[in-house]
N, C-alpha and C positions, 0 to 999 in steps of 0.2 A: 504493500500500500504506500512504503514513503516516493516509489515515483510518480505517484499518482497526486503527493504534495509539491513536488518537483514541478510537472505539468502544472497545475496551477499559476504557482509560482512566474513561471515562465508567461503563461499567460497574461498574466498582469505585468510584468515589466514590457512585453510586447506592446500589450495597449497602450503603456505611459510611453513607450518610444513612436508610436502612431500619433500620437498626442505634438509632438514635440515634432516631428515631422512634418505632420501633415502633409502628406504626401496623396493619401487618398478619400472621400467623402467631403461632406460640407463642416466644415471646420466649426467645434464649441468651444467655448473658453468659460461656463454657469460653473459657478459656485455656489453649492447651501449647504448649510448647519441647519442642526434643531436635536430633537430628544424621541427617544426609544422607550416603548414600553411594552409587555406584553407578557406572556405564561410561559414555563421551562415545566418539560417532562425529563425527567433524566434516569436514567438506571443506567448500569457499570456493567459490563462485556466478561463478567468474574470466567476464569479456568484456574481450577476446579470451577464446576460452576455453583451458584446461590442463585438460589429463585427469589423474583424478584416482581416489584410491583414501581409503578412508574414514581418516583418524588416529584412530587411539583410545588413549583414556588414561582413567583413574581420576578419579572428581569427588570433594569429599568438602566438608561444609559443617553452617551449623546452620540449624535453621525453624523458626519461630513461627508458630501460628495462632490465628485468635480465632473460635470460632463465633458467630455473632450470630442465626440465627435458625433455624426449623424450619416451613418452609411446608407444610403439608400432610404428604406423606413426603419431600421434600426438606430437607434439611438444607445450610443453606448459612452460609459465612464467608470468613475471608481466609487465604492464607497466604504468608508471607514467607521467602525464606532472602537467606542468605549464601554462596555457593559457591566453590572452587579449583575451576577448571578450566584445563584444554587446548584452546585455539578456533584451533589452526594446521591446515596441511595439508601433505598428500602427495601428493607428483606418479607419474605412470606415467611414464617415459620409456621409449618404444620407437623411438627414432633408432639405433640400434644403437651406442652412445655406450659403453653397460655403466653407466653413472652412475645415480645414485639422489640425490632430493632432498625434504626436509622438512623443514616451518619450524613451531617451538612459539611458540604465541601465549600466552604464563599472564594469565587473567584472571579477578579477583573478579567474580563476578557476583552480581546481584541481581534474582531477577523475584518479582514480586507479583502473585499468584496469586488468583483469585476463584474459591472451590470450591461445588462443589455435589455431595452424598453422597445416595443411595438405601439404604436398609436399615438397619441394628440400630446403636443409639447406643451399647450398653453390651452387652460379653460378645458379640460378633457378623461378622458380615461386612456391611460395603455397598461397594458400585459408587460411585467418585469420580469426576468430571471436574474438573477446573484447567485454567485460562486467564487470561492478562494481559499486562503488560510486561515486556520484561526488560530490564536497563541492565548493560553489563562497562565493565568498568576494567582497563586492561591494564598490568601492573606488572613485563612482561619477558618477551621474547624469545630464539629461539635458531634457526639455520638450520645443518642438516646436510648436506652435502656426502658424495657418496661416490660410489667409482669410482675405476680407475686413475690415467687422465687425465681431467682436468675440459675435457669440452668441448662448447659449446654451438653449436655450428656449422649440424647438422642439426635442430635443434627445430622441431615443426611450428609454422606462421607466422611464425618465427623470435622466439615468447614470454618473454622473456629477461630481461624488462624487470627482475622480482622477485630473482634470483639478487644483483641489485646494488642496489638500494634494499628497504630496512625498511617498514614499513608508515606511512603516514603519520598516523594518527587512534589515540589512546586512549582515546577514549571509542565503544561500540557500544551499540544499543540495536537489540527487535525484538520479534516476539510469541512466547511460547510457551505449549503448551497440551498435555494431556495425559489420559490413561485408566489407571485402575489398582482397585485395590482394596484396603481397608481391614479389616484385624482388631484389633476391641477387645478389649483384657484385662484385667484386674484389673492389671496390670504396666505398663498404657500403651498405645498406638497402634502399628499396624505397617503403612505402607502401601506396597505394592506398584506401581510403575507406569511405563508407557513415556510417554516425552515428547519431541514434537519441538519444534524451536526454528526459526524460518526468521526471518533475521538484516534488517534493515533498514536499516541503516546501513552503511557502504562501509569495509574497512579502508587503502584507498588515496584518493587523489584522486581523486574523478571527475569532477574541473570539467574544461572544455576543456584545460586544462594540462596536466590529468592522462595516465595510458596507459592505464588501469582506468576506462572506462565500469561495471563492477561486483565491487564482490569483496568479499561479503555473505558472512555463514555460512547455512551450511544443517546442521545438528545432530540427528541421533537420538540416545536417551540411556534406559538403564533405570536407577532407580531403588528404593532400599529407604531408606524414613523414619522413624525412630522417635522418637514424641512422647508425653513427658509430662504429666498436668493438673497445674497447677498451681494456675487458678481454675474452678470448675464453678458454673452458675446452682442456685438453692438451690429448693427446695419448684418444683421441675417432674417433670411424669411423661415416663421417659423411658422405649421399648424396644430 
């Protein structure tokens, strides 16, 4: 999977060298900011595995994006945030134990985003898609315990390992990529959209040392954006 982060990568420096060229399409130079908010489903890729039920929490963040160009009816650029999130998980337990377990991962995240829009630049709707890398930074943890007696005795394949050791890595990186839709207004940008995130990097060990051969996120997440211009390119025709 890391050259499939590779590709990405490359993609987006492509685009910014398109940007800087222009070389082909009707040339953008729009800038906006504004703020992120929306829902985070998350569960962990665990091997061994843990069953698992989706954690969800509230994301909340800011985005920047820059249009750079207008191919055809494709409208393409970058776009950048900033986000709080929740990237832990929640366990099933059905040992007949009565216990309940879940662990809050708080991570800034950052993914860089290569967009591509179909439809109305101004006063309208288009169809977006986003895709690129994403990078978290984990700046605090918390694991919940609950149940009469705390007992792990029956756990299938006796998975136990996490109840007692934290995560080993605060840094995560992976791809995310996503569909939504876009309404322009005279007030700004509102864009609409679901995103999944499939995580690349391990939050435990997973050298031979390690007990976690994997334990990756796997993330669904909806989304509402809103963005203001700031800069817009001057004497282009736009619809």
């Amino acid at each position: 999977m890391h050259h499939l982060l590779r590709t990405y990568l490359l993609a987006t420096l492509l685009l910014v060298a398109a940007d800087i060229q222009a070389q082909v399409g009707a040339h953008r130079s729009d800038f906006s900011i504004g703020a992120t908010v929306g829902w985070n489903m998350n569960r962990k890729n665990f091997v061994p595995t843990i069953k698992q039920t989706y954690l969800q929490s509230p994301i909340i963040g800011f985005a920047a994006r820059y249009i750079c160009e207008k191919y055809f009816s494709c409208i393409a650029g970058l776009q950048a945030e900033v986000n709080y999130n929740n990237m832990g998980w929640k366990e099933v337990i059905e040992d007949g134990s009565n216990n309940t377990y879940s662990h809050d991962l708080h991570y800034i995240q950052v993914p860089i985003l290569m967009q591509m829009g179909w439809g109305r630049e101004v006063r309208g709707f288009k169809f977006v898609f986003m895709a690129g890398p994403q990078f978290g930074f984990l700046i605090g943890e918390k694991a919940h315990y609950g149940g009469d007696t705390w007992n792990t005795s029956k756990r299938p394949q006796n998975v136990v390992y996490q109840y007692e050791h934290n995560p080993d890595r605060w840094f995560d990186y992976g791809i995310a990529a996503g569909l939504g839709v876009e309404l322009s207004t005279g007030i700004g940008h509102f864009i609409l959209e679901g995103r999944y995130y499939f995580g690349l990097g391990d939050a435990y060990d997973n050298s031979k040392k390690g007990y976690f051969s994997r334990s990756a996120n796997q993330t669904i997440q909806a989304k509402l954006t809103y963005l203001i211009d700031i800069a817009k390119t001057k004497n282009c025709v736009r619809k």
